[in-house]
C-alpha positions as CSV (number, residue, x, y, z in Angstrom):
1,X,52.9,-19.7,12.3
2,X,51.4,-17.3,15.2
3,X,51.2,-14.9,13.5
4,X,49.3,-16.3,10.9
5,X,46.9,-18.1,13.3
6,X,46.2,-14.6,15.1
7,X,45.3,-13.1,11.5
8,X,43.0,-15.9,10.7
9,X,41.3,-15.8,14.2
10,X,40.8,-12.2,14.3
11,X,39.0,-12.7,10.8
12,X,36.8,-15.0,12.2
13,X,35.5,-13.0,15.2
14,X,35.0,-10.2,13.1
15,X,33.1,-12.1,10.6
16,X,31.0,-13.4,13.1
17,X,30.0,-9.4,14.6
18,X,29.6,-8.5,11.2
19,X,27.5,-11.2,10.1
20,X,25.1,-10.3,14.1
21,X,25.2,-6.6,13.1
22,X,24.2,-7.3,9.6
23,X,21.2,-9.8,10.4
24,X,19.8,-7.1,12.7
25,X,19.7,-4.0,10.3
26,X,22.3,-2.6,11.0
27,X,24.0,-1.0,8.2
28,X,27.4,-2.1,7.7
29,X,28.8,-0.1,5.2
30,X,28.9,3.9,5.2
31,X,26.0,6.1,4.0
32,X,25.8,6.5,0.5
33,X,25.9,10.2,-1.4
34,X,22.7,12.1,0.3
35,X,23.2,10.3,3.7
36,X,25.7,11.6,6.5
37,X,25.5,9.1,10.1
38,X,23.1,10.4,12.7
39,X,24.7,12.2,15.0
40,X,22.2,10.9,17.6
41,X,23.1,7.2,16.5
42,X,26.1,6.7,14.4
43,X,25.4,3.5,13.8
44,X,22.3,4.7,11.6
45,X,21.4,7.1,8.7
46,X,19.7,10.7,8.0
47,X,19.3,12.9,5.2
48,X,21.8,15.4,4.0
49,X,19.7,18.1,2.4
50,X,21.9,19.3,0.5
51,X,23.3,16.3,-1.5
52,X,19.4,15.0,-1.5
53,X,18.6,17.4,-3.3
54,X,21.4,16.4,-6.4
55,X,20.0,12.9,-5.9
56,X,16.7,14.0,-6.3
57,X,17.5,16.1,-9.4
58,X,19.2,13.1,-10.7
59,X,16.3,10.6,-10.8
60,X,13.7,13.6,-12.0
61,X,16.1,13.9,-15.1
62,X,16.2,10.1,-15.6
63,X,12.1,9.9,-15.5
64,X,12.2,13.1,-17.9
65,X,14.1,11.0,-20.7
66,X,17.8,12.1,-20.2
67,X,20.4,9.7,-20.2
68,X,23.8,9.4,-18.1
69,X,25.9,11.5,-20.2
70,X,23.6,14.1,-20.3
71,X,23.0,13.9,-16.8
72,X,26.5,14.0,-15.8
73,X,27.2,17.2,-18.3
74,X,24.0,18.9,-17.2
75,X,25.5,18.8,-13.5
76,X,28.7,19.8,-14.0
77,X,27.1,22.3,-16.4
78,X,25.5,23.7,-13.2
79,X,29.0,23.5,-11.3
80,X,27.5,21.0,-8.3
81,X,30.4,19.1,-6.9
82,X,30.3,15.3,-7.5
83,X,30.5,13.3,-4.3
84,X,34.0,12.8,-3.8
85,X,34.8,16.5,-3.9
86,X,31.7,16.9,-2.0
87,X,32.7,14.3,0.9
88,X,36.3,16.3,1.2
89,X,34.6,19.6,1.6
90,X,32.5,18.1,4.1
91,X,35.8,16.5,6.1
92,X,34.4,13.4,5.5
93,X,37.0,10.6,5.0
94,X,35.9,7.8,2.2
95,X,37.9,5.2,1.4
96,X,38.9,4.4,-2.3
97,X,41.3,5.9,-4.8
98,X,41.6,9.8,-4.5
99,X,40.2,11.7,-8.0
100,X,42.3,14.0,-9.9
101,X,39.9,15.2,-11.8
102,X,37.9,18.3,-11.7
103,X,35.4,18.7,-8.3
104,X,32.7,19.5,-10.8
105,X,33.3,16.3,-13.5
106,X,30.3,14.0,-12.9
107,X,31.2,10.2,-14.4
108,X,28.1,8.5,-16.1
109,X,29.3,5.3,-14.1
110,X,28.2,7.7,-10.9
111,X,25.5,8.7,-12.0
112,X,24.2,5.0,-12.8
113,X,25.4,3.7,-9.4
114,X,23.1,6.8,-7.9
115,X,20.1,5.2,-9.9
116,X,20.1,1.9,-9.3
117,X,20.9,2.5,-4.9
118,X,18.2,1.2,-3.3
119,X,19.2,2.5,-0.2
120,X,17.7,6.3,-1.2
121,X,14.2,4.5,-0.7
122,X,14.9,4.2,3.1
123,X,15.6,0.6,2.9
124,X,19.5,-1.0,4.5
125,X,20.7,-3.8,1.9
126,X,23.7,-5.6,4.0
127,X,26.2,-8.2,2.7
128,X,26.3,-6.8,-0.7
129,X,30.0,-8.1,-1.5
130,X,32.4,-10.9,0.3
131,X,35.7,-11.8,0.5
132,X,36.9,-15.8,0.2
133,X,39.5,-15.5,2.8
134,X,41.3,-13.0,4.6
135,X,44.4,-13.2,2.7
136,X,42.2,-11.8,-0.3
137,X,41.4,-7.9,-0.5
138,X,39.6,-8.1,-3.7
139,X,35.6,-8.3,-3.0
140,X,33.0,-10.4,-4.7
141,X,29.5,-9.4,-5.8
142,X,27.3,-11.4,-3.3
143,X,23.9,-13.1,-5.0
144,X,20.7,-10.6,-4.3
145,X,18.9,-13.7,-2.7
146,X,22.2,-14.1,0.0
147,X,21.8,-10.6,0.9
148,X,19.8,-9.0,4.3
149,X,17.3,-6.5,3.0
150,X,15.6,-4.5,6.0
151,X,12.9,-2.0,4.4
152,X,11.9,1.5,5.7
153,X,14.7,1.7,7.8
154,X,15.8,5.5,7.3
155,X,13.9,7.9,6.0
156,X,13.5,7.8,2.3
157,X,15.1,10.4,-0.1
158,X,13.1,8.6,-3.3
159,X,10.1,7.5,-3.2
160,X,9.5,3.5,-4.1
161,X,7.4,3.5,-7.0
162,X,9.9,6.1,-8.6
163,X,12.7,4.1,-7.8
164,X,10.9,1.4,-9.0
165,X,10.2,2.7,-12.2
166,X,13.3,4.4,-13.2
167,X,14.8,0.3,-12.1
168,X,12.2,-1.0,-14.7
169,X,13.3,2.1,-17.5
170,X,17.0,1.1,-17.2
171,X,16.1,-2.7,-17.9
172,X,13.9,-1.4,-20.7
173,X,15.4,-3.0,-24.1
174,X,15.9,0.3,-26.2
175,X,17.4,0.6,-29.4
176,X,20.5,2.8,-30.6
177,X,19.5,6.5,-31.1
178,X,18.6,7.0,-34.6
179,X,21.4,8.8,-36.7
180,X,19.0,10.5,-39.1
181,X,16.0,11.4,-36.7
182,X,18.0,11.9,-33.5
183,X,15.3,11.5,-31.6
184,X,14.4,8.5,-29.9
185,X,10.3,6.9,-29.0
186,X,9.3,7.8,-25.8
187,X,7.5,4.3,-26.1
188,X,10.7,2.7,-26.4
189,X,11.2,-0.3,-23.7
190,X,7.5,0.0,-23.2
191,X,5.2,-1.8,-26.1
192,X,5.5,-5.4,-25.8
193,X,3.8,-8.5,-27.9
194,X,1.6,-10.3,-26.0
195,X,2.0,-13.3,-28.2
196,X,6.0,-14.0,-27.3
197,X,6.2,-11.4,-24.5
198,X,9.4,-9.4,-26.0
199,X,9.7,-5.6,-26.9
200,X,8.3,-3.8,-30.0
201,X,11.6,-2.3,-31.7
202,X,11.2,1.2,-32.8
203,X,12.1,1.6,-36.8
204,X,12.1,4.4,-39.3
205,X,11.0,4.0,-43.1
206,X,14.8,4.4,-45.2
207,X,12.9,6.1,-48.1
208,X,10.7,8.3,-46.1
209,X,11.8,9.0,-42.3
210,X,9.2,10.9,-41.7
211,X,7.3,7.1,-41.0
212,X,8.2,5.8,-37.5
213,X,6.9,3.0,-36.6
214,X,7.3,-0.1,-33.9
215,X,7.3,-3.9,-34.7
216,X,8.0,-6.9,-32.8
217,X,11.8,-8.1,-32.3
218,X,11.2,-12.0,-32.5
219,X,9.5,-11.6,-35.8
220,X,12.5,-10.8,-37.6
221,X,15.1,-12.9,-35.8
222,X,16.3,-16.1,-36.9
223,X,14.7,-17.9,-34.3
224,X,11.4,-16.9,-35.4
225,X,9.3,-16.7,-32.0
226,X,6.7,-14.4,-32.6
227,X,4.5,-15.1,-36.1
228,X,3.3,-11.6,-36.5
229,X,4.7,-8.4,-36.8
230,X,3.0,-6.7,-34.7
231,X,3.3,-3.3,-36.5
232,X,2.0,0.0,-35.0
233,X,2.7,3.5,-36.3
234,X,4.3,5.9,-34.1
235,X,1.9,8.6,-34.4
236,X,-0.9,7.0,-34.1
237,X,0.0,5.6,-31.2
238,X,1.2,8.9,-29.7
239,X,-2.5,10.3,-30.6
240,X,-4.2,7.5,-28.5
241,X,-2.5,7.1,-25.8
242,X,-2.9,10.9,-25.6
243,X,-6.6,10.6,-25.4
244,X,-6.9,7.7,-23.0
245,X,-4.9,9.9,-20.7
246,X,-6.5,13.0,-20.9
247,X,-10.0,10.8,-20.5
248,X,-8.9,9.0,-17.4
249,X,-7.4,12.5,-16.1
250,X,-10.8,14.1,-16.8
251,X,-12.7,10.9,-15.5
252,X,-10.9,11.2,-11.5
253,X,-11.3,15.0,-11.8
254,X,-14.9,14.5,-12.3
255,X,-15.8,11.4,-10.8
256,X,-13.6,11.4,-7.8
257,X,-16.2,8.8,-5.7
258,X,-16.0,6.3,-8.3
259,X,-12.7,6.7,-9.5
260,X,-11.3,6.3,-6.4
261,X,-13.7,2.8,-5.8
262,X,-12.3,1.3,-9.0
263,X,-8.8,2.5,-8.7
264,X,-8.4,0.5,-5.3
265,X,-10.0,-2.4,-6.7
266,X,-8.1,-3.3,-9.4
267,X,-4.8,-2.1,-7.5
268,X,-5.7,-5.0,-5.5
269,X,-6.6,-7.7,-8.3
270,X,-3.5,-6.7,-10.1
271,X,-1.4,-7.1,-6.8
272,X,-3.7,-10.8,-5.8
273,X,-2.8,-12.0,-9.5
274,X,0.7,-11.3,-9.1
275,X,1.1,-12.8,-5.6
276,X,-0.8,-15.4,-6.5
277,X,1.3,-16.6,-9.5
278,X,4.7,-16.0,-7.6
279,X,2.7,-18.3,-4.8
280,X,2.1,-21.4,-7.5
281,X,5.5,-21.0,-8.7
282,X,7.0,-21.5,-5.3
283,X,4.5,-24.3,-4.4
284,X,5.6,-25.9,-7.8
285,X,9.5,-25.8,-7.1
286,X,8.7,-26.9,-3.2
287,X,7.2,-29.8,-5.0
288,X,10.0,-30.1,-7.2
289,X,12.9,-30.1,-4.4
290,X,10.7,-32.8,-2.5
291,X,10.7,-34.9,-5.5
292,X,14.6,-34.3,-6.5
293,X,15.3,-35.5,-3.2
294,X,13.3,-38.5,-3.4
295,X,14.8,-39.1,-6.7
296,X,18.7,-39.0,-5.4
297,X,17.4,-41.1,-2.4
298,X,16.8,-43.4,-4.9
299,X,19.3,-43.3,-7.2
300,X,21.6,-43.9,-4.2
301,X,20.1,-47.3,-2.9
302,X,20.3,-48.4,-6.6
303,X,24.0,-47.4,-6.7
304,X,24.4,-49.3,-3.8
305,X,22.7,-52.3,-4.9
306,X,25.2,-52.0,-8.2
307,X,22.0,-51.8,-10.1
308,X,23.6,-48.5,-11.7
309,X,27.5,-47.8,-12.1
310,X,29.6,-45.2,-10.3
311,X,30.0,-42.8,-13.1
312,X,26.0,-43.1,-14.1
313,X,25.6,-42.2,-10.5
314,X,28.2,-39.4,-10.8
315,X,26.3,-38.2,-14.0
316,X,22.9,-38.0,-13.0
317,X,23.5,-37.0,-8.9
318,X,25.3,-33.7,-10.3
319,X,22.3,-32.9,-12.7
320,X,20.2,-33.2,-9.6
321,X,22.2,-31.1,-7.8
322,X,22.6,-28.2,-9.9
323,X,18.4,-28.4,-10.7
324,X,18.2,-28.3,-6.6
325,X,21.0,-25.6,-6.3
326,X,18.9,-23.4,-9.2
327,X,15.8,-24.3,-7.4
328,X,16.9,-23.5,-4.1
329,X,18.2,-19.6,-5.2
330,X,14.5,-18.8,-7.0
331,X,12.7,-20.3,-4.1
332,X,14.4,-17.9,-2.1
333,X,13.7,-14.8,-4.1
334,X,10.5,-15.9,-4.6
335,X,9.9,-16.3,-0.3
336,X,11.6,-12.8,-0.4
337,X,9.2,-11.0,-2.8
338,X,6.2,-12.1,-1.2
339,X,7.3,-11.3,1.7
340,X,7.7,-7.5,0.3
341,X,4.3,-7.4,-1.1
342,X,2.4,-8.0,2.1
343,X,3.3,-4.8,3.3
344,X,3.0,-2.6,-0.2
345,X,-0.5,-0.8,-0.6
346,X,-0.8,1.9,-3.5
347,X,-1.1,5.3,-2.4
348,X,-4.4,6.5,-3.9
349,X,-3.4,10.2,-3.4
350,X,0.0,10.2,-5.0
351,X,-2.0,8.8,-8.0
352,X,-5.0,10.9,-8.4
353,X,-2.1,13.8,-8.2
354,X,0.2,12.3,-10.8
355,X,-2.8,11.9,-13.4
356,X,-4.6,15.3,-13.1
357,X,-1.4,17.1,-13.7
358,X,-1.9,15.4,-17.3
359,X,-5.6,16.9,-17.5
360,X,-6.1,18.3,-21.0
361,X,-2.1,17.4,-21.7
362,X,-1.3,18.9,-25.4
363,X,1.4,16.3,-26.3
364,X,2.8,12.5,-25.2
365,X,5.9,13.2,-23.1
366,X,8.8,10.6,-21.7
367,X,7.7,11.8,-18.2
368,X,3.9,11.1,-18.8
369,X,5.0,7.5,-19.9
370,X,7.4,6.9,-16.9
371,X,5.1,7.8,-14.3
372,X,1.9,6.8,-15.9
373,X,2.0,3.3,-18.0
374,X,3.7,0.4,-17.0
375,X,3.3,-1.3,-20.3
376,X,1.0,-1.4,-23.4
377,X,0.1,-4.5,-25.0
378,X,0.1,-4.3,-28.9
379,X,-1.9,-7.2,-30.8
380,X,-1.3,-7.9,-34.3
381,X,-4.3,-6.4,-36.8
382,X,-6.5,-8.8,-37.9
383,X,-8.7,-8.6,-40.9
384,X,-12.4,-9.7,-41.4
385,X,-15.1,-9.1,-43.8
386,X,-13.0,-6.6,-45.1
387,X,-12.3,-4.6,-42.0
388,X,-8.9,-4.6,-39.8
389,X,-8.6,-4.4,-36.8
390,X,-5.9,-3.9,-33.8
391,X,-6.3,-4.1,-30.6
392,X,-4.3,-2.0,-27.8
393,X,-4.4,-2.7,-24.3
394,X,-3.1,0.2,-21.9
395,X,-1.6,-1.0,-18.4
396,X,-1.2,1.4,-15.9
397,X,1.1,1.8,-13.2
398,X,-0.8,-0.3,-9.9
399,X,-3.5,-0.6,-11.8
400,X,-3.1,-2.3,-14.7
401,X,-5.7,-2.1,-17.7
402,X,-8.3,0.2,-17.1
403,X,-11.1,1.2,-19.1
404,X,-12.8,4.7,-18.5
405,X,-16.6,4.3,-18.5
406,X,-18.6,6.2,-20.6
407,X,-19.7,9.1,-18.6
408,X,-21.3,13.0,-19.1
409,X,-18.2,15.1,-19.6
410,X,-15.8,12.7,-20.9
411,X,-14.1,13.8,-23.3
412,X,-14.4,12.0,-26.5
413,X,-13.2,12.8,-30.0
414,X,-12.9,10.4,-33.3
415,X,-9.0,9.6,-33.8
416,X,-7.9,9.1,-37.7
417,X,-4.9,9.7,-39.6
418,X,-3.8,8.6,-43.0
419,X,-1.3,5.4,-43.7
420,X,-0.4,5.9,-47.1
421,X,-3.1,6.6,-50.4
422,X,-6.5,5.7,-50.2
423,X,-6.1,4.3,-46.5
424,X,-6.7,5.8,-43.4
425,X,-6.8,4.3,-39.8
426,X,-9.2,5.2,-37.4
427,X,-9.7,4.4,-33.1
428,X,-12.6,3.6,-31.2
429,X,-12.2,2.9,-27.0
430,X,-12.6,-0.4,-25.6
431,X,-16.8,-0.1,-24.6
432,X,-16.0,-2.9,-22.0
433,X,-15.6,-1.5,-18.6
């Protein structure tokens, strides 16, 4: 019985430092592969060059289109050590099971823990996992909105917005690789309906699979969401999306001034919008939890009063609860990601670099869409008085839909392809700007 109550105290006081060290940013678990401790201050983090490097590597191959496998066999191609060799050549002791496999064998389950570590952007996540009781070794996966998130506490081996986008590439919905083309869209996970808000699915023609083309996937479901098909052809696409680049690449080399003028403002609409909707969402489920609680106020008297039985009570009290539990977990994410975006400011120079290495770019490449476009919205054609027409709105990463004023040395060219006989589609820019 002593014994026991020693075990159970000990657990407590050491849940209790854990839980102070945690709350005041400082890490509590060891540094992840391309981290060693500082040996200035153990208790915190610096880069290990070598290893940041491999990390580095990792996340340029994911923005240039390859997946895990091909990561891992491109690595162990190259004979680089994967990190539990590389921690035992170092004399670094890890815990976990030791590998018998060969130092050079990368796992694709590494190499997707690697890309989705938010710690590489400098940032200390604590209280990732928990245990129920100390008689239990086995850890549970802790909610993201229970978890301490302390940003720009180390230095950073990735920056944020690639971190961010390779996040938003992995959530992308993507189809199965084609087993007659092989070759995937590198608009996959990228065209979306702005009628239902889900993905364009990327298709082939079965007779002729020389035809690629995107459509909507709620158009053909049995649900039925979307009413339109949404149908764009892959080449097409590929052409204009090529010359909207190359004119707003041309546009900043030229018109740095005013480039620079608009870039900065509609960073800051885009971010304004989106703080602004997260802001009336919170204020509408504030609202909601002051009127749930109102409501079980309430429904509490009347049960009181007999005016409603025990197991109505029962009934509707645990609906309440769970709406308020729910509630209570997205106001706090939502408090969280404001609170992130107060500090966030788009670095105009990283920009202007990324879109003038695509000046006079020959061809649409995975990389080009990763770092460049956050989405493109795809409208379904219309027809009138004979014509057809489709609209394509282009959204930028941090800036969000931009259109490149007609200027003197602009590039601009006429874009048309044939569909099939006797029809032939041709693009004209938005003139709006």
């Amino acid at each position: 019985m002593f014994n026991e109550y020693y075990a159970r105290d000990i657990s407590k006081k050491r849940r209790i430092v854990n839980k102070m060290k945690g709350n005041s940013g400082v890490p509590l678990s060891p540094p992840p592969y391309g981290y060693i401790k500082n040996p200035e201050d153990p208790r915190f983090w610096v880069i290990d060059p070598e290893a940041a490097a491999v990390v580095r590597r990792i996340y340029q191959m994911a923005l240039d289109g390859y997946g895990l496998a091909e990561t891992a066999a491109a690595l162990e191609r190259d004979g680089i050590c994967n990190p539990t060799y590389y921690w035992r050549s170092k004399g670094t002791n890890r815990g976990g099971s030791k590998s018998t496999v060969e130092p050079t064998k990368w796992g694709h389950t590494t190499i997707k823990k690697i890309l989705t570590t938010q710690e590489y952007c400098g940032d200390v996540i604590n209280f990732k996992s928990y245990s129920k009781s100390y008689k239990m070794k086995k850890r549970i996966e802790n909610p993201e909105e229970n978890r301490a998130i302390f940003l720009n506490v180390h230095e950073a081996i990735i920056d944020r917005p690639t971190w961010e986008k390779v996040q938003k590439m992995k959530k992308g919905t993507r189809r199965k690789r084609p087993t007659v083309t092989q070759e995937p869209s590198v608009f996959s996970g990228v065209l979306k309906c702005p009628e239902c808000g889900g993905n364009l699915n990327f298709h082939f023609n079965q007779g002729n699979h020389d035809i690629r083309f995107f459509s909507c996937q709620n158009h053909n479901s049995g649900l039925r969401k979307c009413s339109k098909t949404h149908y764009i052809r892959v080449e097409f696409l590929e052409q204009v999306v090529l010359y909207e680049v190359n004119r707003l690449a041309h546009f900043s080399n030229e018109y740095e001034d005013d480039f620079i003028k608009a870039m900065m403002g509609q960073s800051a609409k885009v971010a304004d919008n989106d703080r602004a909707r997260k802001q009336r969402e919170l204020d509408g489920l504030l609202s909601r939890d002051k009127e749930l609680d109102g409501l079980f106020e309430r429904l509490y008297e009347d049960n009181v009063s007999q005016k409603i039985s025990d197991a109505r009570f029962a009934k509707m009290s645990q609906r309440y609860e769970q709406e308020q539990g729910e509630n209570a977990k997205r106001i706090k994410a939502l408090r969280l990601e404001l609170k992130k975006s107060e500090g966030q400011r788009m670095d105009v120079d990283t920009f202007l670099e990324t879109i003038r290495r695509y000046t006079n770019a020959a061809e649409i490449t995975q990389r080009m869409v990763a770092e460049l476009i956050d989405h493109i919205d795809v409208y379904h054609a219309e027809k009138k008085d004979g014509i057809t027409t489709q609209h394509i709105t282009i959204y930028y990463n941090c800036i969000g839909a931009f259109s490149v004023p007609d200027r003197r040395n602009i590039p601009a060219a006429q874009i048309t392809m044939g569909t099939r006989k006797g029809v032939a589609v041709s693009y004209s820019p938005d003139k709006s700007a």
